[in-house]
N, C-alpha and C positions, 0 to 999 in steps of 0.2 A: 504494500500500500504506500502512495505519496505520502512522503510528509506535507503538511500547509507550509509554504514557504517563510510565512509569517510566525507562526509556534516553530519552527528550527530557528530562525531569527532569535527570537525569543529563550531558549532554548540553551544557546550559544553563547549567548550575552550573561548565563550563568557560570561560565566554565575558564577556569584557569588549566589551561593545557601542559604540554612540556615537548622537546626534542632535544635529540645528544646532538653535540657538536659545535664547535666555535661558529656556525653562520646559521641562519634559519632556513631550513628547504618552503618548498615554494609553497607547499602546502600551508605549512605554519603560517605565512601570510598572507595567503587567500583567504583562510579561514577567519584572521581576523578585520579583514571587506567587507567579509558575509554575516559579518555578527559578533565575532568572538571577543570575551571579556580582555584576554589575554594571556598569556603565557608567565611561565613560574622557570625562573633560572636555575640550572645545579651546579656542583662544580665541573660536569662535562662539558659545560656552555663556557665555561671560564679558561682561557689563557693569561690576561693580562687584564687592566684597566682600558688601553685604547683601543684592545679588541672590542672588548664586552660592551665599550659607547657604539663602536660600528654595528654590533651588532643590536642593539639595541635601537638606534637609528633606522637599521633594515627593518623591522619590526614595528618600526611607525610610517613606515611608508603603506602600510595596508591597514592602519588605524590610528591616526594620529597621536587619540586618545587612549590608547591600550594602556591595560592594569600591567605592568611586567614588574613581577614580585620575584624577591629572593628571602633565603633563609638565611640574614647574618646579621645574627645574635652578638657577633664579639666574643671571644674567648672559644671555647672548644666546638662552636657551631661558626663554622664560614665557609661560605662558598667565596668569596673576592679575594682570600687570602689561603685554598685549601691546598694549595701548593707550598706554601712557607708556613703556616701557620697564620695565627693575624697578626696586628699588631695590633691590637686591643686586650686588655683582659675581658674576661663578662665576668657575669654575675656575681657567685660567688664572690670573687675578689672584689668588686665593687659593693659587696654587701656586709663583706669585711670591713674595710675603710670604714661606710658609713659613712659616706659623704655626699649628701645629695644633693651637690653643685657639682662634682665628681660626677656622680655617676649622667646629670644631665650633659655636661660638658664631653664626656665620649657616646655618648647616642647622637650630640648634635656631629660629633666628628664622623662617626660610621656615617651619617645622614648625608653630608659633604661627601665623602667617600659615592654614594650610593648617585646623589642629581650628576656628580661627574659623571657616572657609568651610562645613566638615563633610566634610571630604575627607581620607581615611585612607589612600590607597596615595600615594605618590609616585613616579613611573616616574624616578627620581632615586637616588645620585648616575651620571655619567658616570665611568667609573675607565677607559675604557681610555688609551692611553700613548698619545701622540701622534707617532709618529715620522715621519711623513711632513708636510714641512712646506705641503705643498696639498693636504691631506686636505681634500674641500671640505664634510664633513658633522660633522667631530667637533674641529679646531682648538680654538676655545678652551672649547672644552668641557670639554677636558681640563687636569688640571691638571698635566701636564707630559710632557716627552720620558723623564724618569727613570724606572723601574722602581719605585725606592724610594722615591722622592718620592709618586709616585703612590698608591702602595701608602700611605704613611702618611698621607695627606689623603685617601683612599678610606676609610677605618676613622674617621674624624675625622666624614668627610662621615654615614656610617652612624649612628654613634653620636649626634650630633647631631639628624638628623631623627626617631631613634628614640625618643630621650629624652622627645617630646610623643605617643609614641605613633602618630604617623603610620610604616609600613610603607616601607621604603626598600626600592630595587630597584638594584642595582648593574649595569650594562648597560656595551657589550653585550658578553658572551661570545661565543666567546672573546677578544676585543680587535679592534677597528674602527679601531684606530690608528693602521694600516700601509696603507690605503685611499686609490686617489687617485681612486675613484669611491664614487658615493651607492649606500646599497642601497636606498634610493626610488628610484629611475632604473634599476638592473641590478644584476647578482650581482659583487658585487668579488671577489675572488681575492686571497687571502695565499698566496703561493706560497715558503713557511718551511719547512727542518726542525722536528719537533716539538721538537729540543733549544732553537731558537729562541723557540719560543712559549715554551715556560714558561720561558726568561731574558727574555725581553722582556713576554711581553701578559700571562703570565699570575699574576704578585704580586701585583697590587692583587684579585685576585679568592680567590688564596687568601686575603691577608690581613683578607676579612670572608665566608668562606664561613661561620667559626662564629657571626657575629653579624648578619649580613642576612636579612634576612624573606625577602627574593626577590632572582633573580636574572633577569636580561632574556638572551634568546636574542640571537647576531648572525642577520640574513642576510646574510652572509660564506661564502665557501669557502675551507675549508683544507685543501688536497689532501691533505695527508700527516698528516688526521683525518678528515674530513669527507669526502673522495672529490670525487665531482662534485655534492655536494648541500649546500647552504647549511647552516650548524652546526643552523640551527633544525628541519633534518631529520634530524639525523645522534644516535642513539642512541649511537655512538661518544663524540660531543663534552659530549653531554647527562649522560646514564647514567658511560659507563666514565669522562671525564674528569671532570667538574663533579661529579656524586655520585661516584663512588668513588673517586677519586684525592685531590679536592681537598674532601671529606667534606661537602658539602652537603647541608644537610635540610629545607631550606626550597621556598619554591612558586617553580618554573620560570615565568617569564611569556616570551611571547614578545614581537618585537617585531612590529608592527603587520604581520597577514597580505596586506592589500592593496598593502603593498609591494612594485616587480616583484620583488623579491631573495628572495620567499616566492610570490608569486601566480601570477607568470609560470613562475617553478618548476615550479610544480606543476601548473598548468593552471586554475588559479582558488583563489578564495579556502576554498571549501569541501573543495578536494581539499586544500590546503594543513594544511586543520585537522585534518583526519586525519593525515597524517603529520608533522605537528609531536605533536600527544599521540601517536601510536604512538610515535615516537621518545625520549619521552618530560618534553613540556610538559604544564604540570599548568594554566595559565591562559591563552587565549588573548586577543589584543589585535584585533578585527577591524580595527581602521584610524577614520578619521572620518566616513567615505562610506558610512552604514550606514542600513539600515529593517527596519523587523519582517522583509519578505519574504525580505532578506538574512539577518538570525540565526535564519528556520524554516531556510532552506536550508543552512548552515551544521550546525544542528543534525540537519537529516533526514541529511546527509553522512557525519556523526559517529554517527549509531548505526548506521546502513547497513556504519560500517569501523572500528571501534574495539571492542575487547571491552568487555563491561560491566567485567572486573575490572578493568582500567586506568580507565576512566572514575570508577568507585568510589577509586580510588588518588587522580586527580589534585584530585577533589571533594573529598574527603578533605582533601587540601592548602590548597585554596582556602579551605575553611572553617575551620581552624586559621588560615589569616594572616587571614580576619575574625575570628576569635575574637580573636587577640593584639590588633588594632588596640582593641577595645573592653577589653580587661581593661586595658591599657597608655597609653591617653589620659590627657592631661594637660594644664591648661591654663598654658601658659608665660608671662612677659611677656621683654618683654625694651627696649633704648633702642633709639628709632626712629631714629636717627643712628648705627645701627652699618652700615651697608651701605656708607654714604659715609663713614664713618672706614677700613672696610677696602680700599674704593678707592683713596682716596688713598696706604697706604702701599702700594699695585701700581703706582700711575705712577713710571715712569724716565725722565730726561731727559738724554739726553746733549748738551753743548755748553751754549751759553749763549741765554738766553732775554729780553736785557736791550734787544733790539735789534726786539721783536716786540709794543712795547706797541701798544694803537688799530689790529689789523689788519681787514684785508680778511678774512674768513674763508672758504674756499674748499672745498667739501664736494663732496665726488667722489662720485658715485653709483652705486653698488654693489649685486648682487643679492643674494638670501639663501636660504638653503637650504632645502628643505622642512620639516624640523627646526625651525627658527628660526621662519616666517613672516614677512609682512609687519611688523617691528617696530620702533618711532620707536628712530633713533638719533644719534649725533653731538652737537653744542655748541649747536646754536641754541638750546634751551628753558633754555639758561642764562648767555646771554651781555647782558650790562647797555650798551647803546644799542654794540654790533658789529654792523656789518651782513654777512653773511652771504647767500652766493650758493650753490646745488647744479647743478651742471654736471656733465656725461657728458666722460670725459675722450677718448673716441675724437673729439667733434666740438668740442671746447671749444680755443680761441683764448688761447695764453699770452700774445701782444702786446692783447688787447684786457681781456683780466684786469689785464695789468699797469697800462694805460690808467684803468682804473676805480681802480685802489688808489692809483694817484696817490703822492701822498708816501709812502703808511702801506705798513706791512710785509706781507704775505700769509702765512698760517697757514692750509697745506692741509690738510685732515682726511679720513681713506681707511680704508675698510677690505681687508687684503690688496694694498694699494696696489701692491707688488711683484711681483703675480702677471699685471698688464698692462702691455705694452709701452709703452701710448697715457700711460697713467699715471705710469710713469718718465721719461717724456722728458718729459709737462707739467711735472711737479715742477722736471725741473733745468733745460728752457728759463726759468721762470721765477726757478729763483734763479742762472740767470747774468746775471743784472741786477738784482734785488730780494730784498730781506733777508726772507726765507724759513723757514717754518718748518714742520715736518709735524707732525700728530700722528697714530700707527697706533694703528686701536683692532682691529685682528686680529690672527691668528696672529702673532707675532714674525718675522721674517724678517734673513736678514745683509744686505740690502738699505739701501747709506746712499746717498744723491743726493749726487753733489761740489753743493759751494757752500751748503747749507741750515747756517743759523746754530744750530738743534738740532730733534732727533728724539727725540717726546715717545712712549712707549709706553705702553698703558694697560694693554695684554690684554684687552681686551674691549670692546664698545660696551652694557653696560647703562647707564640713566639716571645711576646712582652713578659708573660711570666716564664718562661725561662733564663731571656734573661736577668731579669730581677732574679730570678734565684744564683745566675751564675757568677751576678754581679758579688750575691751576701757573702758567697762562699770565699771572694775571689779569686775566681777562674776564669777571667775574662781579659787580663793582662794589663784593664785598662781603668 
């Protein structure tokens, strides 16, 4: 059967697409002639900054006004920096400080970063609360366990990326904080009273419902809102809570449909996108794994089960947040050495560090979340004539580590280090015999090894925080 040319229109106008590679194929911008909201960047779209403007340029030649969104958060989440690292910390570290001229002053810098590229949504900030300390998707992403804390480096985070006119998206509702599984991998379960969520997940969301352009759906379930269906289906979580309770009026975006925590849900990604805008999402994020084939199907889905009046409603919205991105652009500057000024004051160092000069340096190799991707981290790209080993700590030898450092001290660097057994007991085989030192650049943990001389904590592994870490140690020459 035809689709009506008008409900595909329609249709289209809710969907943030994707393609791999430094240029857009032709498709990707016909599609956005014919209707389409826009496209979502990953780091396979990224080479450099004056790629990602060309390319971004090609991309408004078939819609002036295209949404083109990226994921970068600052610190362990970038796509403009997923080749070096950033040069920003996130969250975490900026939730340390505790500084909320800080933390506005590097969301206006990523924001500058972002109008150069030509990219006006940012799927940025992360505001939920981190209370589970092996939350393996949202750690330091977030800027803390606090409610309050959160809540006011969430409005910080807002107002800053807003200030250049770049669209900020506050995610994910209702709170991912409390998760000790991916909703890339499966549907996690907050299994909370409602008087719980809104003292725990849900202040940092009131507190920029009246000043965020958008807000990101979880796929999370919360039984006692949500039932048995992820928040990003629940008209409950959407509708009754986020707009009428906590007065939002900006564009719902989801998070990424090909998620199992949406797709599996629903039985694919197109049945998915129907009952996320039934429910009441006004933008959808297909995922990165996308072709034309995928956003006709998607869209023939969508007018097959969706009334035209909601579709009208949620277009409606989409094109108000591209309207605002262009009346509200700005070109900012700002000092290029503020990313690693705001690192450094996030490292903590407990004990003494006077016994660690000329080490061995010992890098624990560590996975990364789907979120994150493959992304360079740790001290080598700043360490001035340290030699430096990366080792798997399930098969790696403390007596033959030790062998190699010979006189000099060892300064092991991990992320999450505490969350492996194989990784606690290398640490403290090695410092009960050798002057010892860590540095965690993950989540924080109450985890200290007896015998290590100090434990350096960064909150994060972006480029900025390692060098601030390589700076405390000094290993940097300079």
């Amino acid at each position: 059967m035809a689709i009506d040319p008008g409900l595909r229109r329609l249709a289209l106008g809710t969907l943030l697409a994707a393609f791999p590679g430094g240029s857009a194929p032709d498709w990707a911008v016909s599609l956005l002639d014919e209707g389409l909201a826009g496209h979502t960047l990953f780091g396979t779209n990224v080479t450099d900054a004056a790629q990602v403007a060309r390319l971004t340029a090609q991309l408004r030649e078939g819609r002036p006004d295209a949404l083109i969104a990226i994921d970068e958060e600052g610190g362990d989440v970038t796509r403009l920096g997923h080749r070096t690292g950033s040069p920003y910390p996130g969250n975490a570290a900026l939730g340390a400080v505790d500084d909320e001229e800080l933390t506005r002053a590097v969301y206006a810098a990523i924001a500058a970063d972002l109008v150069a590229a030509g990219i006006n949504l940012d799927l940025a900030p992360t505001v939920d609360v981190n209370t589970a300390d092996d939350n393996p998707v949202i750690g330091t992403r977030s800027f803390g366990a606090d409610p309050r804390l959160v809540a006011r480096h969430a409005l910080a985070a807002v107002e800053g990326l807003q200030s250049a006119g770049v669209a900020a998206c506050a995610k994910h509702f209702p709170g991912h904080g409390a998760t000790v599984s991916d909703s890339h991998l499966s549907l996690p379960t907050v299994d909370v009273p409602l008087d719980v969520l809104r003292t725990r997940d849900l202040p940092p969301f009131a507190a920029v419902a009246a000043t965020a352009q958008a807000v990101m759906s979880a796929h999370i379930r919360v039984p006692a809102l949500t039932g048995d269906d992820p928040a990003t289906f629940s008209s409950a979580a959407l509708n009754g809570l986020l707009r009428d309770q906590l007065g939002f009026r900006g564009a719902i975006i989801t998070d990424a449909l090909e998620m199992a925590g949406a797709a599996a849900s629903a039985g694919g990604i197109p049945q998915a996108a129907v009952r996320a805008l039934t429910a009441g999402a006004d933008l959808l994020c297909i995922g990165a794994q996308v072709d034309a084939a995928l956003v006709e199907a998607v869209a023939a889905e969508i007018t097959a089960g969706v009334p035209g009046a909601r579709l009208e409603e949620a277009v409606s919205r989409t094109a108000e947040l591209a309207n605002w991105t262009a009346k509200h652009r700005a070109v900012l500057s700002h000092d290029d050495g503020l990313g690693l000024a705001a690192a450094r004051r996030a490292v903590r160092v407990e004990g003494s560090l006077t016994e660690l000069g000329a080490p061995l340096v010992v890098q624990l190799v560590s996975g990364y979340s789907i979120a994150e991707g493959r992304v360079p981290w740790g001290l080598a790209p700043h360490l001035d004539g340290i030699e430096q080993v990366e080792v798997v700590a399930d098969t790696a030898s403390a007596s033959e580590l030790a062998a190699r450092a010979g006189a000099r001290p060892i300064v092991v660097v991990g992320r999450h280090t505490h969350r492996k057994e194989a990784s606690r007991a290398l640490v403290e085989e090695l410092a009960a015999g050798h002057a010892v030192g860590v540095v965690e650049m993950g989540w924080p943990s109450a985890w200290r090894p007896a015998r290590v001389r100090a434990f350096v904590t960064t909150h994060g592994a972006s480029a900025a925080n390692g060098r601030a870490a390589a700076e405390a140690l000094g290993l940097t020459g300079s």
